[in-house]
C-alpha positions as CSV (number, residue, x, y, z in Angstrom):
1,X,49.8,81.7,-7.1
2,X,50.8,85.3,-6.9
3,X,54.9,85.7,-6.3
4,X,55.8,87.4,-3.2
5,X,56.9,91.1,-3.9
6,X,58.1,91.8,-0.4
7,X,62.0,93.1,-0.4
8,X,64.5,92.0,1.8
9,X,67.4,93.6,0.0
10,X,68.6,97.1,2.0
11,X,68.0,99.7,1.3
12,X,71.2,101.2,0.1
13,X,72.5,105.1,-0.8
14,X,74.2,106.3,-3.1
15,X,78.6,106.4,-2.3
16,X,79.8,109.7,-0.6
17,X,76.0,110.1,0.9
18,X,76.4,112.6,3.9
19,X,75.2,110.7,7.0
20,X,75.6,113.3,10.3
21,X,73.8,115.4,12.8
22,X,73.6,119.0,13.5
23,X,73.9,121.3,16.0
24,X,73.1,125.3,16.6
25,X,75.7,127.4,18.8
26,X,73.5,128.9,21.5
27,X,71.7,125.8,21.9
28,X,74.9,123.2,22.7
29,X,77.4,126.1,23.6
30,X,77.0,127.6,26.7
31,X,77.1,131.7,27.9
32,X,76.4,133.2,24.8
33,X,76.6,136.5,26.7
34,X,76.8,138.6,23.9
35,X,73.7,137.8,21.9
36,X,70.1,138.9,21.8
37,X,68.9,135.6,23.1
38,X,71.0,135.3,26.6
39,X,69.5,139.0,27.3
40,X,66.7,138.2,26.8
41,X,66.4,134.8,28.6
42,X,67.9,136.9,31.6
43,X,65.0,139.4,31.7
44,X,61.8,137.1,30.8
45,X,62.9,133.6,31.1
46,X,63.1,131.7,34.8
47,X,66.4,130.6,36.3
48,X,65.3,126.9,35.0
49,X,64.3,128.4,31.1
50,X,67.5,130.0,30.7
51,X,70.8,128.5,28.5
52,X,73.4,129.1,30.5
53,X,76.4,126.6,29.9
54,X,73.9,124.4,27.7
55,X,75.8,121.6,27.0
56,X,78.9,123.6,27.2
57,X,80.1,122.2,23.9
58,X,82.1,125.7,23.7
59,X,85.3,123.7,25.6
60,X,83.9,119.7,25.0
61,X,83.9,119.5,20.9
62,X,86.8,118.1,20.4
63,X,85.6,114.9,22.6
64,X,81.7,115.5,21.0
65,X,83.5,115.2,17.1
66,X,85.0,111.9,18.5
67,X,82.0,110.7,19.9
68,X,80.8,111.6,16.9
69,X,83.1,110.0,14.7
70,X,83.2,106.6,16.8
71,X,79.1,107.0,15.6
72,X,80.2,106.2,12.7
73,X,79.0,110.3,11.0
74,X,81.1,111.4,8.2
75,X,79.5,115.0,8.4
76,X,78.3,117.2,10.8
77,X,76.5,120.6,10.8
78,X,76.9,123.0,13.0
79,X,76.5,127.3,13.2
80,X,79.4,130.1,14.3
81,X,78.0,132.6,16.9
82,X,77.5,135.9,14.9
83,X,77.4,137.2,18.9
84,X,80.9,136.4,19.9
85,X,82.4,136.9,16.7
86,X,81.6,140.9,16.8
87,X,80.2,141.4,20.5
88,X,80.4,145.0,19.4
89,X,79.5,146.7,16.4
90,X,81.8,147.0,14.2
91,X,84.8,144.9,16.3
92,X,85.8,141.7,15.7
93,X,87.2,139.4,18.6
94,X,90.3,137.7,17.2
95,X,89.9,134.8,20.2
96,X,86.8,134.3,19.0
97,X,87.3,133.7,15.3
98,X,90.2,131.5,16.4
99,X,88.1,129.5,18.3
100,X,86.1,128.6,15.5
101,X,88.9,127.9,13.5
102,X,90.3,125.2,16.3
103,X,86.9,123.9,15.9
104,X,86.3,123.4,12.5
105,X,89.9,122.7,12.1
106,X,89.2,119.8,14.4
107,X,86.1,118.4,12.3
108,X,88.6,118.3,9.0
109,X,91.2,116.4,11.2
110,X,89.2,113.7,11.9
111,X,87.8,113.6,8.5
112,X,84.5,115.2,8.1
113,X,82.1,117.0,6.0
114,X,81.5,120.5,7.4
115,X,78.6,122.2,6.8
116,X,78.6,126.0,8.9
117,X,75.1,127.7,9.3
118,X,76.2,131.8,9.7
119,X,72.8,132.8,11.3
120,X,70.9,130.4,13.5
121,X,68.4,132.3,15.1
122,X,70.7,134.4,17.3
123,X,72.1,137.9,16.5
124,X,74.5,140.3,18.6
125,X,72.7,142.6,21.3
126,X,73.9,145.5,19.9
127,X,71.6,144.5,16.5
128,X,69.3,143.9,18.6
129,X,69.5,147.5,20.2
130,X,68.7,148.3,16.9
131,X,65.8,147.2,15.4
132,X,67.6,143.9,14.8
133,X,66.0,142.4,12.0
134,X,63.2,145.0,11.1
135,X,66.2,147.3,10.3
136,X,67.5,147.9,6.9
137,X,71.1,148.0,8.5
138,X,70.9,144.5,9.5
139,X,71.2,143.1,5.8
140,X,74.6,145.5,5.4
141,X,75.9,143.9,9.0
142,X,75.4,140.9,7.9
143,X,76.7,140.9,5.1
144,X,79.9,142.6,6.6
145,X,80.3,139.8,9.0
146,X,80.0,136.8,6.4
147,X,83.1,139.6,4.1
148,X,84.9,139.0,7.7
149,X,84.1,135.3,8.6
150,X,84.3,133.8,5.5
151,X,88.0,134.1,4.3
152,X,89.2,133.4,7.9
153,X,87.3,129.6,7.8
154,X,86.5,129.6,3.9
155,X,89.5,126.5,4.2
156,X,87.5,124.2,6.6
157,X,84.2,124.4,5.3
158,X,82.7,122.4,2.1
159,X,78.8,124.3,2.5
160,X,77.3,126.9,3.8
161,X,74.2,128.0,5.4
162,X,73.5,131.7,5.4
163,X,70.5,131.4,7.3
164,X,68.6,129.0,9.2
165,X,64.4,129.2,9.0
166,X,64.4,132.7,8.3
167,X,60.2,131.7,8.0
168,X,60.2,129.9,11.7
169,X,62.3,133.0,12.8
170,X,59.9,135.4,11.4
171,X,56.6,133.9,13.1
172,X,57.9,133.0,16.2
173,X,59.4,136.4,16.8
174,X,56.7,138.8,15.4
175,X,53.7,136.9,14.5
176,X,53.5,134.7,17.4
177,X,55.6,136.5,20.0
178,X,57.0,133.5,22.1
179,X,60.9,134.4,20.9
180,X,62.6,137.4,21.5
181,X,61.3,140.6,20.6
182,X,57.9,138.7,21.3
183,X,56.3,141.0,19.1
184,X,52.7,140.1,16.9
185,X,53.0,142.8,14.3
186,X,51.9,141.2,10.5
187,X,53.9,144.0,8.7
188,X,57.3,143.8,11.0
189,X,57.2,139.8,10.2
190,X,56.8,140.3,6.4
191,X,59.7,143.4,7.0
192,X,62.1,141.0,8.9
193,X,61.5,138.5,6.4
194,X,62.3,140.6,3.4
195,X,65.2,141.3,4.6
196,X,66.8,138.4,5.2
197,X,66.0,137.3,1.9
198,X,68.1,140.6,0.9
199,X,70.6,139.4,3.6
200,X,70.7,135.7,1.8
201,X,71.3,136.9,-1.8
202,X,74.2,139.6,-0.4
203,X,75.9,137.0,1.5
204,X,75.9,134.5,-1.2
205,X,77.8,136.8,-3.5
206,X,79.8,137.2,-0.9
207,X,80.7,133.7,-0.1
208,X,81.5,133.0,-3.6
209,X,83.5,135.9,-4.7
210,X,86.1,134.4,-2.0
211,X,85.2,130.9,-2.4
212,X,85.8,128.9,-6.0
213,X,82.8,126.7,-6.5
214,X,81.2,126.9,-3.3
215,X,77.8,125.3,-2.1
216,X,75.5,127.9,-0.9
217,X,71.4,127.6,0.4
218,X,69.8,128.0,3.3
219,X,68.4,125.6,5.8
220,X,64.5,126.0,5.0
221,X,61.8,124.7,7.5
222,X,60.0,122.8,5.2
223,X,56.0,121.4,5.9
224,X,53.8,119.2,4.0
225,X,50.3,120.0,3.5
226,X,47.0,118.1,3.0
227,X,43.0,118.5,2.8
228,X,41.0,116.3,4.5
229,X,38.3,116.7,2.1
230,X,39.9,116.0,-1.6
231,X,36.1,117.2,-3.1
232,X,36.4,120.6,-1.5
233,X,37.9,123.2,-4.1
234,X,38.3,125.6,-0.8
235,X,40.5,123.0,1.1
236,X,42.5,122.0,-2.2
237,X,43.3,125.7,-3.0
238,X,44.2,126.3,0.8
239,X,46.8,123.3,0.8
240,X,48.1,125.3,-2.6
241,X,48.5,128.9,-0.3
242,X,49.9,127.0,2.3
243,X,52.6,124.9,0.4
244,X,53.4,128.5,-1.6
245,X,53.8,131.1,1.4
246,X,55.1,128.7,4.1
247,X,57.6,126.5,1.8
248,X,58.4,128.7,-1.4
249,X,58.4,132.2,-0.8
250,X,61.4,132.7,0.4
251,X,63.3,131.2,-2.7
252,X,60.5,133.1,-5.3
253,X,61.7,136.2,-3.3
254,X,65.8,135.6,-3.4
255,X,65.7,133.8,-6.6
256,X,66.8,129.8,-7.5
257,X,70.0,131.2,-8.7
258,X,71.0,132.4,-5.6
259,X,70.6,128.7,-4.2
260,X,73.0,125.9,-5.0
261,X,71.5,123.1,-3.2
262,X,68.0,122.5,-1.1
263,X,68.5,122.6,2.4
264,X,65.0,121.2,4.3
265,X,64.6,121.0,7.7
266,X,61.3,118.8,7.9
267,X,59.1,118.5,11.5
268,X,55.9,119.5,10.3
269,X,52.6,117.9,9.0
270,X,49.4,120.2,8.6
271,X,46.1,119.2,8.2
272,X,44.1,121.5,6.0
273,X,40.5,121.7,7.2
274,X,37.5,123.7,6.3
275,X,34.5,123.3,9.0
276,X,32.2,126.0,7.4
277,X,32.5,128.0,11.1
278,X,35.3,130.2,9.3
279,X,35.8,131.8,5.5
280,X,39.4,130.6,5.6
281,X,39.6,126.6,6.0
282,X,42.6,125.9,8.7
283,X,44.9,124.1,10.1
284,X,43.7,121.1,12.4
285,X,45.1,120.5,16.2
286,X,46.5,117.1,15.4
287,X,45.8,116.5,19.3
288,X,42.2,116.1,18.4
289,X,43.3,113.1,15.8
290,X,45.4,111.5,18.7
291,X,47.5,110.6,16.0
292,X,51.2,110.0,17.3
293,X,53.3,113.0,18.4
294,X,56.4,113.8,19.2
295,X,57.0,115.1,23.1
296,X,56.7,118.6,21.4
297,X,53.2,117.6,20.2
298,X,55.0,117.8,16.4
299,X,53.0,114.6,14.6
300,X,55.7,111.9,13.4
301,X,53.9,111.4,9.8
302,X,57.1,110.0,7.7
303,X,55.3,110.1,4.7
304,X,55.3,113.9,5.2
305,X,59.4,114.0,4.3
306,X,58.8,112.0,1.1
307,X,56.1,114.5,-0.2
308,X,58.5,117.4,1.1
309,X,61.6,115.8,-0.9
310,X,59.3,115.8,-4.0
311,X,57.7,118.9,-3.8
312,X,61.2,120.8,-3.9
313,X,62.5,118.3,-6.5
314,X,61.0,121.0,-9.0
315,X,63.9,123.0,-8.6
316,X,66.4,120.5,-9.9
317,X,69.7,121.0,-7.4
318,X,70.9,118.6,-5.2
319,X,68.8,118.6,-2.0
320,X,70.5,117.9,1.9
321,X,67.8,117.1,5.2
322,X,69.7,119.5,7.2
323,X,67.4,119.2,10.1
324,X,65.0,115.9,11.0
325,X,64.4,114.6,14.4
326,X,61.6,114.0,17.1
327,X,61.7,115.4,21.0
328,X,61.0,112.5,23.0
329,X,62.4,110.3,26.1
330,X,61.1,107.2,25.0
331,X,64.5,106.0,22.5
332,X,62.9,103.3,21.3
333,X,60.2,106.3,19.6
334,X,63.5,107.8,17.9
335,X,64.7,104.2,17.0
336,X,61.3,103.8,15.0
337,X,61.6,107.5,13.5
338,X,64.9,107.0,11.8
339,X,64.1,103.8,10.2
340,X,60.8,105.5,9.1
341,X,61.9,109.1,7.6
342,X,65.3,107.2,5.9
343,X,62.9,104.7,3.9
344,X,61.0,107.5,3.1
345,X,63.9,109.3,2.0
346,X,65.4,106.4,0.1
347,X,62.2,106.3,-1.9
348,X,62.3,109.9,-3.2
349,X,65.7,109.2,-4.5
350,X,64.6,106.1,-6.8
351,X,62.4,108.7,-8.2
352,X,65.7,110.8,-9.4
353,X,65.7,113.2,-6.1
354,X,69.6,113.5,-5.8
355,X,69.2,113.9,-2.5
356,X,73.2,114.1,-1.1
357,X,72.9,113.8,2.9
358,X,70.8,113.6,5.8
359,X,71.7,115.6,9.5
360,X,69.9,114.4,12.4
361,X,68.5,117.1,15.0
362,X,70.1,116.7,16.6
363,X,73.7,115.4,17.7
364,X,73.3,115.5,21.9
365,X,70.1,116.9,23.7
366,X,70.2,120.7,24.0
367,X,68.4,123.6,24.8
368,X,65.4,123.9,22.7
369,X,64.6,128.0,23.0
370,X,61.7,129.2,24.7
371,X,61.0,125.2,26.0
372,X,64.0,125.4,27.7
373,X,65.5,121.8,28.5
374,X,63.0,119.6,28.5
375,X,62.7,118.9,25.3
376,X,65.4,115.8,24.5
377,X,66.6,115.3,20.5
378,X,69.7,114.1,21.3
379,X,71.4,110.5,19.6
380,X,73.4,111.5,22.8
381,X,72.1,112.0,26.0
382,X,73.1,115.1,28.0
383,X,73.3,115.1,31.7
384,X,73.4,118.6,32.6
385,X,74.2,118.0,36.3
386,X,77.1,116.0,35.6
387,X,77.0,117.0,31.5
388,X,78.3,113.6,30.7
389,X,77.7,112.3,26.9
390,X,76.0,109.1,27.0
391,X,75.0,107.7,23.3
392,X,71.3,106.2,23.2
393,X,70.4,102.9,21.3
394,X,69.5,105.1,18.3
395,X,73.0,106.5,17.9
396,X,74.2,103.0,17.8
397,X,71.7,101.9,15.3
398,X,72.2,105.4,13.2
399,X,75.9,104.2,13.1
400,X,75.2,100.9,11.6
401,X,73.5,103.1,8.9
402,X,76.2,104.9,8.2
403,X,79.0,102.9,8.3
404,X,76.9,100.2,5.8
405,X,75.5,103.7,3.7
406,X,72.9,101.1,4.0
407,X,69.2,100.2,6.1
408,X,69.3,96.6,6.6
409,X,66.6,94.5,6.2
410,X,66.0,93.5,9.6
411,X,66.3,96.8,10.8
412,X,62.6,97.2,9.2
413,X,61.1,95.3,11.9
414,X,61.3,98.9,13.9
415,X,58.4,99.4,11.6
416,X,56.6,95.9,11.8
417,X,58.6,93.6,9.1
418,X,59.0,90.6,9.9
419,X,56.8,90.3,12.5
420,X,55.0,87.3,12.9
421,X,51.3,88.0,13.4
422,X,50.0,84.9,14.6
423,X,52.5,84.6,17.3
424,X,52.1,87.9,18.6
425,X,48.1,87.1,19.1
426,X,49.0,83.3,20.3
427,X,51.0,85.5,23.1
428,X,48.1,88.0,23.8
429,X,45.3,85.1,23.6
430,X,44.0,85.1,27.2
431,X,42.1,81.8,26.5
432,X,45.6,80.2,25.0
């Protein structure tokens, strides 16, 4: 008789794993006034489309970190507003930097790991007037903001994010055109690209010539890849160009040594297909499959995070999920998703991954760009009539993680342990 190999032991991390969620500035703050995003929201975007006050987490973070805290998070990323921090070029608002400082401050008070993202996705106006990222300049004003803002918070913060999906910011802007400038120009993408790279490796000489031992990366949008036909040569050297241009350029143009950790922000499972219609095999529309998707249409494939997680282990640093989460109204989905993706995750460390902390995407529902509000990721629910917090089932069951650094057994049943099969068709047998 075979012995049972099923394990009802948690699942437990390693002590001082990072268990948190993350937030972006322009998405949670509120009247970002001052940045290329809000001006642009004002002339293309309807009334409904628009950020305005968000969540106005600007004047509510002191009562979000507690919320946050009472959830049971002992980190929490978050990003600085490049915008408000130097509304004109070349002048720094004191207020403004102080502000940060009251709230990162806070976040150290009540015991947390900070981790502060300098660009996520939103740069001054006056860049913007500029060229913004196509410009040379920009990598030289970038780097002169992170020379100002670093010593002023370099004493609240334990890692740093110079840039957040310089790749998503890159496509959507020029390539795609659905974020601001909405351009679809192949050679300004690869330009803007470029030179954030150059932007990355200037700031992160920057941070560390005023910070001893400092933790530097990025927070990289991270995909996995497959071929549906594992005979086809075409298909398996596709998945290849993929993985390299969309997950591991960036770091083959700024260099490993210019990286002290992995930062992956994983949403994204491709399909690789060849249907003999094209000389170049594609991507498939997952909504063909019907395969389960997030209200975003993103398709929840946990599996995906695992292959991710191994595929950057090749670079042998400690590796954070700064960014994992699903759009959807339907908690009991986002219930499922954590229990799902943190197995997953568990399983690439007890193949040596030392991965160091995971950040939900995202702390409270928020405005998600050019989809405006509709889209909800929040552990927290926002009401943005009333904006009262309200913490869904998932936060609770996230802060059982995290508090226990541990998955316990019977949470699996979100995933179909420990359910009795025979008395779930007894219930369903119309003849019973």
């Amino acid at each position: 008789m075979l012995k049972e190999k099923h394990d009802h032991n948690p699942l437990t991390f390693p002590d001082g794993f990072l268990w948190g969620a993350a937030t972006s500035a322009h998405q949670v703050e509120g009247n970002n006034t001052n940045s290329d995003w809000w001006h642009w929201e004002e002339k293309v975007q309807p009334p409904g489309m628009r950020s305005g006050k968000a969540a106005d987490h600007y004047h509510k973070y002191k009562k979000d970190f507690e919320m946050a805290k009472e959830l049971g998070h002992n980190a929490h990323r978050l990003s600085i507003e490049w915008a408000r921090i130097e509304p004109k070029e070349g002048v720094f608002d004191e207020k403004e930097i102080q502000h940060y400082k009251d709230v990162l401050g806070n976040l150290k008070e009540q015991g947390f790991e900070v981790m502060i993202t300098l660009h996520h996705f939103t740069s001054p106006q006056w860049l913007a007037e500029m060229g913004g990222w196509e410009n040379g300049k920009a990598i030289n004003y970038f780097e002169r903001f992170v020379e100002k803002i670093v010593p002023e918070l370099k004493m609240f913060v334990d890692l740093w994010i110079t840039i957040n999906e310089p790749g998503v910011y890159a496509y959507n802007g020029y390539l795609t055109g659905v974020w601001p400038p909405q351009k679809k120009n192949k050679f300004a993408a690869a330009k803007v690209f470029w030179n954030m790279a150059l932007a990355h490796n200037k700031a992160y000489h920057v941070i560390h010539k005023h910070v001893q031992n400092a933790m530097v990366g990025i927070a990289h949008n991270a995909a996995s890849f497959s071929h549906l036909h594992h005979h086809s040569l075409k298909e398996a050297l596709a998945v290849w160009g993929y993985d390299i241009g969309s997950n591991h350029l960036f770091f083959y143009l700024t260099g490993s040594e210019t990286h002290d950790f992995i930062g992956l922000n994983y949403y994204f499972n491709k399909y690789i297909s060849f249907n003999g219609e094209s000389k170049i095999p594609g991507t498939l529309d997952i909504s063909k499959t019907r395969k389960d998707a997030t209200d975003m249409g993103w398709e929840v494939h946990p599996e995906g995070i695992f292959s991710v997680i191994m595929d950057f282990s090749d670079y042998h640093k400690p590796v954070y999920i700064t960014e994992n989460g699903l759009a959807s109204t339907n908690d009991d989905r986002r219930a499922r998703f954590l229990i799902s993706y943190l197995k997953e995750i568990y399983h690439a460390m007890q193949l040596g991954v030392e991965v160091k902390g995971y950040f939900h995407w995202s702390l409270m529902d928020n405005f998600e760009w050019a989809d405006g509000f509709g889209p909800r990721f929040g552990l927290v629910e926002i009401d943005y009539d009333t904006l009262k917090r309200t913490p869904r089932p998932s936060a609770h069951l996230y802060a059982e993680i995290a508090r226990d650094n541990q998955i316990p057994h019977h949470f699996m049943q979100f995933i179909g342990h420990s359910i009795d099969v025979g008395e779930v068709l007894k219930e369903e047998d119309p003849h019973d």
